[in-house]
PATIKE-680734 format. One line per field, with one value per atom (N, C-alpha, C, O, CB): x, y, z; residue in three letters; residue number from 1. Coordinates in Angstrom, 3 decimals. Atoms other than C-alpha are relative to their C-alpha. Glycine has a CB too. Layout:
BEGIN
u	[X_...];
v	[Y_...];
w	[Z_...];
code	[ala_...];
pos	[NUM_...];
//
This chain:
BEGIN
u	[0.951_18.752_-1.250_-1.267_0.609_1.347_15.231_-0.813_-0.952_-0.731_0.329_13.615_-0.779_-1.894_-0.764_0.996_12.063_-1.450_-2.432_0.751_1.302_9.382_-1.131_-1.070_-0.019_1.564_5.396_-0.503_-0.952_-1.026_0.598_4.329_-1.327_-1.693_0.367_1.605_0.220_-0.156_-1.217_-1.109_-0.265_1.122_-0.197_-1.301_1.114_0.156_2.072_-0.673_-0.624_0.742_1.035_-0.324_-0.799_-0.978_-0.589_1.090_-3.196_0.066_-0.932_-0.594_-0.111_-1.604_0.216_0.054_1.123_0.438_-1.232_-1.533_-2.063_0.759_1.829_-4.918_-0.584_-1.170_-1.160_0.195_-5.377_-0.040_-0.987_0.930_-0.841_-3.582_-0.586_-0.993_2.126_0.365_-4.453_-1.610_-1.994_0.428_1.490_-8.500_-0.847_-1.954_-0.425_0.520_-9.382_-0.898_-1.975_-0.252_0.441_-10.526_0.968_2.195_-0.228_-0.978_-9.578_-0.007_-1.094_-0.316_-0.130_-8.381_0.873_1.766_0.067_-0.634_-6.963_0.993_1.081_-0.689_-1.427_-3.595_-0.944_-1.208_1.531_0.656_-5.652_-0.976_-1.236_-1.051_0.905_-7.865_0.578_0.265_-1.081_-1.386_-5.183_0.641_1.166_2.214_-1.096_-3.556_-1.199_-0.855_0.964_0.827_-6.797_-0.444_-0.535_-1.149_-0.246_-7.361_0.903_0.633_0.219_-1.356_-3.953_-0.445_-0.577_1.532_0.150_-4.824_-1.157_-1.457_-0.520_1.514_-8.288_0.936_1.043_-1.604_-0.695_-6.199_1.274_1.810_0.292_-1.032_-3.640_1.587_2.466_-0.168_-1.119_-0.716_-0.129_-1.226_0.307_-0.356_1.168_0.997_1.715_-0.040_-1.245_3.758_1.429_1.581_0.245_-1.550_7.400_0.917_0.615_0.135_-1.070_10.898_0.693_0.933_0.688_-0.951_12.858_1.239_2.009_0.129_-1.894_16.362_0.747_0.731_0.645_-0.889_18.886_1.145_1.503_0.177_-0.982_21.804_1.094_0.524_-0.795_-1.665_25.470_-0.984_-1.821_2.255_0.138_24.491_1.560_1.607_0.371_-1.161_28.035_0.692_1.849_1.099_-0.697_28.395_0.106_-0.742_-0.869_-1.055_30.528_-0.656_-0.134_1.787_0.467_28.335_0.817_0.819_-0.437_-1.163_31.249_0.695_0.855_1.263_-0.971_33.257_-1.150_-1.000_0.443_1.762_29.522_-0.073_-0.425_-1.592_-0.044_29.773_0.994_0.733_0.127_-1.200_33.170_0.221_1.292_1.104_-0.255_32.951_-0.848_-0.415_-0.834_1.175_29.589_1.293_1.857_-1.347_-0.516_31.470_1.271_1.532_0.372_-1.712_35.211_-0.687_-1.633_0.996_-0.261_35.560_0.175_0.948_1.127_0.137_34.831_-1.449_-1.913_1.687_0.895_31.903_-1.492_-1.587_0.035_1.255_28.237_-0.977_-1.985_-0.805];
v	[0.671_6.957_0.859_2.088_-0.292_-0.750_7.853_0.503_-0.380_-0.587_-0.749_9.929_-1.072_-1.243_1.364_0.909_7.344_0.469_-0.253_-0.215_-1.264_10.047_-0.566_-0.861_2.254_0.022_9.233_1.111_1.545_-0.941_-1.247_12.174_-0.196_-1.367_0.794_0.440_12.737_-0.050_-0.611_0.808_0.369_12.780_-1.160_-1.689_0.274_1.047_9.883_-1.388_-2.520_0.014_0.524_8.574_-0.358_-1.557_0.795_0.124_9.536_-0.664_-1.178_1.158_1.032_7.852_-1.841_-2.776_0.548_1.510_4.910_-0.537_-1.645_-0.317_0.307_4.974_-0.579_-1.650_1.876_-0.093_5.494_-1.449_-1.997_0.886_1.334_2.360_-1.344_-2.399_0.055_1.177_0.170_-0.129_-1.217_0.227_0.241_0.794_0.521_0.706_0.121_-0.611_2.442_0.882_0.776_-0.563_-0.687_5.179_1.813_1.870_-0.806_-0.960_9.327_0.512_0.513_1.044_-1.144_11.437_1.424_1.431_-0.399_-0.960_14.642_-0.140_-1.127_1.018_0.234_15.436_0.087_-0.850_1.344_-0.587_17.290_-1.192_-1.341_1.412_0.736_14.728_-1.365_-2.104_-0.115_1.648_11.648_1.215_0.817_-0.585_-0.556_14.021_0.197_0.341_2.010_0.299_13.883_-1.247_-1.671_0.596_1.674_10.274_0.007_-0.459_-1.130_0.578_10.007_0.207_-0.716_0.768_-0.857_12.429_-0.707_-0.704_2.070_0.591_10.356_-1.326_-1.543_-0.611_1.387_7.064_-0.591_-1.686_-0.366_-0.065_8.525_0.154_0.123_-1.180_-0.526_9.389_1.201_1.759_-0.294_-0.645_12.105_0.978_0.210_-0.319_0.182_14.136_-0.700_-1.173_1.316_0.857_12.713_0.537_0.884_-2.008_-1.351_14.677_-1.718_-2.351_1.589_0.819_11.401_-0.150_0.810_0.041_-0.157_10.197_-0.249_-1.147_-1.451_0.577_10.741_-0.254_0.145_0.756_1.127_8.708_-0.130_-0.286_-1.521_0.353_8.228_-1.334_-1.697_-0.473_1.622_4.613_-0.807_-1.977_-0.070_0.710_3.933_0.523_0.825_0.225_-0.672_5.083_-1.067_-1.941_1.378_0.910_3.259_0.195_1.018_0.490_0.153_2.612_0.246_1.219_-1.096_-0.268_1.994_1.130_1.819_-1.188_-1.730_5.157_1.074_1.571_0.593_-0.647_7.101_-0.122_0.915_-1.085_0.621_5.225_0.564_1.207_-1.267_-0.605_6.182_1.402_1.942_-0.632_-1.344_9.349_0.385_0.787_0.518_-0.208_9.580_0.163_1.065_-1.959_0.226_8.289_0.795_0.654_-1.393_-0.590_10.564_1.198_1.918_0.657_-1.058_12.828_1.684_2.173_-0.468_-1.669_16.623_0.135_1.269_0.790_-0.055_15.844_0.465_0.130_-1.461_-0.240_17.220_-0.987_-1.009_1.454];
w	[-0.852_-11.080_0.119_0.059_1.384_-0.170_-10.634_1.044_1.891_-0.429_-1.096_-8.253_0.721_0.228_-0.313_-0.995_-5.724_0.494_0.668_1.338_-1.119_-3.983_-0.650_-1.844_-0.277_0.637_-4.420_0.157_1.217_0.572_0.018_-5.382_0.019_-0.085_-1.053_0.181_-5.394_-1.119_-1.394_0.495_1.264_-8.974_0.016_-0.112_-0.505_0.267_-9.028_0.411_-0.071_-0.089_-0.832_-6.624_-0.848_-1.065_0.959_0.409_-8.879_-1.343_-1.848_0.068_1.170_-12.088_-0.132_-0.915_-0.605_-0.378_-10.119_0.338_0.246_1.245_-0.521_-8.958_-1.464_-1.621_0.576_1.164_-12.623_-0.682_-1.245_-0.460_0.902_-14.042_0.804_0.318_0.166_-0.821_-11.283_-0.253_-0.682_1.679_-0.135_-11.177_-0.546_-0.040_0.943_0.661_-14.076_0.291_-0.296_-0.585_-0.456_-12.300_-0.161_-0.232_1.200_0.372_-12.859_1.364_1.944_-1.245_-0.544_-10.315_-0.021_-0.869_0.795_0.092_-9.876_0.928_1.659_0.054_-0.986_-7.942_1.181_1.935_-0.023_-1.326_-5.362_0.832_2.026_-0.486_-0.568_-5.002_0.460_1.393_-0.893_-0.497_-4.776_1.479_2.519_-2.115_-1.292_-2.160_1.408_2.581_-0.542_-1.398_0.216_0.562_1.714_-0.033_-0.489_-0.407_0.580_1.686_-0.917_-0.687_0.783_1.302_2.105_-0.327_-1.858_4.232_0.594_1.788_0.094_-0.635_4.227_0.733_1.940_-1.528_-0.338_4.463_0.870_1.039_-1.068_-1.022_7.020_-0.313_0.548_0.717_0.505_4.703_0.145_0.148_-1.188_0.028_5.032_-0.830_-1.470_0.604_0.556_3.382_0.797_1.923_-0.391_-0.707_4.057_-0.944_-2.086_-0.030_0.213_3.589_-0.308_0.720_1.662_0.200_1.670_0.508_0.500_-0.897_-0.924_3.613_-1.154_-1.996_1.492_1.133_1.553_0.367_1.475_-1.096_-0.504_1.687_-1.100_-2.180_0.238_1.100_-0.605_-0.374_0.452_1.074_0.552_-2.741_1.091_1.473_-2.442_-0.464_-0.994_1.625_1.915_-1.255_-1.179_2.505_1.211_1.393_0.490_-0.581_4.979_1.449_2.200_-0.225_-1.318_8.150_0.912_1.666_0.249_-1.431_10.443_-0.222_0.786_0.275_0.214_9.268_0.591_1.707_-2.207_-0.833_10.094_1.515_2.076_-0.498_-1.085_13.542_0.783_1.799_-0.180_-0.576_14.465_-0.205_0.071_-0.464_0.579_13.345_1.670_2.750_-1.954_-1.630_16.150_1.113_1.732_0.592_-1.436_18.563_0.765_1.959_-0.005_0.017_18.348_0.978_0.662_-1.971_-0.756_21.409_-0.538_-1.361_0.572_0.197_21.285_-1.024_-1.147_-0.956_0.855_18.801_0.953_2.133_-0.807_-1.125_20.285_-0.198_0.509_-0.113];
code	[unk_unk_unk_unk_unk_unk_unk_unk_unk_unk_unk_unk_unk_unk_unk_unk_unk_unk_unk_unk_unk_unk_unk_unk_unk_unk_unk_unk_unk_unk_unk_unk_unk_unk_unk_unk_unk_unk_unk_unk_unk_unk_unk_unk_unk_unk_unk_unk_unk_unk_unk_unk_unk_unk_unk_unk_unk_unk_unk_unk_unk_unk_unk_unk_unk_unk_unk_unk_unk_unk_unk_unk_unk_unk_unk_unk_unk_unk_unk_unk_unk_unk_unk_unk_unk_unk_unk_unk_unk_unk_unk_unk_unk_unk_unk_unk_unk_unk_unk_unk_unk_unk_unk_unk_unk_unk_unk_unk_unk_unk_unk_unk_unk_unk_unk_unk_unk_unk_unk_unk_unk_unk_unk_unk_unk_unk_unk_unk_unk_unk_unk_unk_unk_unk_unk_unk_unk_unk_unk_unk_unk_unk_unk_unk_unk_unk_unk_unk_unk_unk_unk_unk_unk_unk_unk_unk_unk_unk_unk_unk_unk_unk_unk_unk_unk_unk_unk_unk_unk_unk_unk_unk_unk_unk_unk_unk_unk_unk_unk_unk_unk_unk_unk_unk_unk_unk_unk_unk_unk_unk_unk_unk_unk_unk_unk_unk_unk_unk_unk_unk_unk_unk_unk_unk_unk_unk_unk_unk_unk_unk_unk_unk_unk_unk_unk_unk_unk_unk_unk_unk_unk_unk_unk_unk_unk_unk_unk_unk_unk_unk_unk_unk_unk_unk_unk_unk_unk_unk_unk_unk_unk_unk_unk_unk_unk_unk_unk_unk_unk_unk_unk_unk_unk_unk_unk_unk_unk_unk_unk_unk_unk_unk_unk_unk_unk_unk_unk_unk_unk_unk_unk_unk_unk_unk_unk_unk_unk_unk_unk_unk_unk_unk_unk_unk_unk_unk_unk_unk_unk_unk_unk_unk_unk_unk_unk_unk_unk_unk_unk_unk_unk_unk_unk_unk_unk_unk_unk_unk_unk_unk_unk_unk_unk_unk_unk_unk_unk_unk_unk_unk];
pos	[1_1_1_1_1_2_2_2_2_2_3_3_3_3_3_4_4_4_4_4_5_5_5_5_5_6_6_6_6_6_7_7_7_7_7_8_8_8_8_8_9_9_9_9_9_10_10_10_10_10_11_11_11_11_11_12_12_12_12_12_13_13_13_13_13_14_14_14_14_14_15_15_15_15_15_16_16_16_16_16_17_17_17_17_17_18_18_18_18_18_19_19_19_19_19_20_20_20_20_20_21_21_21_21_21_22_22_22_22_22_23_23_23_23_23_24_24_24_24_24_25_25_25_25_25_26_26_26_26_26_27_27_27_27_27_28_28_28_28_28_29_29_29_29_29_30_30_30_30_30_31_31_31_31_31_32_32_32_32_32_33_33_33_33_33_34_34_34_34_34_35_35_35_35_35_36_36_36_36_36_37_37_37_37_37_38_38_38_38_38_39_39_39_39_39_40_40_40_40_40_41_41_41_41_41_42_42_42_42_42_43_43_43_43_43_44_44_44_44_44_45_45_45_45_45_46_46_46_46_46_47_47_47_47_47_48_48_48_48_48_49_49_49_49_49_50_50_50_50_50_51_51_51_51_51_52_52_52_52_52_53_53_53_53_53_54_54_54_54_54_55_55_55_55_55_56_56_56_56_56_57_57_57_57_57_58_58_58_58_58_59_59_59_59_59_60_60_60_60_60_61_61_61_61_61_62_62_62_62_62_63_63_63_63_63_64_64_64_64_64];
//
């Protein structure tokens, strides 16, 4: 599976493709800060994890 994350990489090759326009990483990464993006720490997650088992787990006495 493929890394999901928008990197400013891949920011600026999308800028690229979309509006035939060049930028640099650095410079896709201030557009971003101009336009109120931020970085962001991806949630990562099992493809197969069992909500209610997660849930009950929370909820079991002695847990903090």
């Amino acid at each position: 599976m493929e890394d999901q994350t928008w990197t400013a990489a891949r920011v600026a090759t999308l800028i690229g493709q979309k509006f035939h326009v060049s930028y640099r990483v650095s410079g896709a990464t201030r557009l971003m800060h101009r336009l109120g993006f931020g970085p962001q720490m991806p949630v990562r997650r099992v493809a197969e994890r069992d909500e209610q088992a997660v849930e009950r787990g929370r909820r079991r006495p002695g847990r903090r």
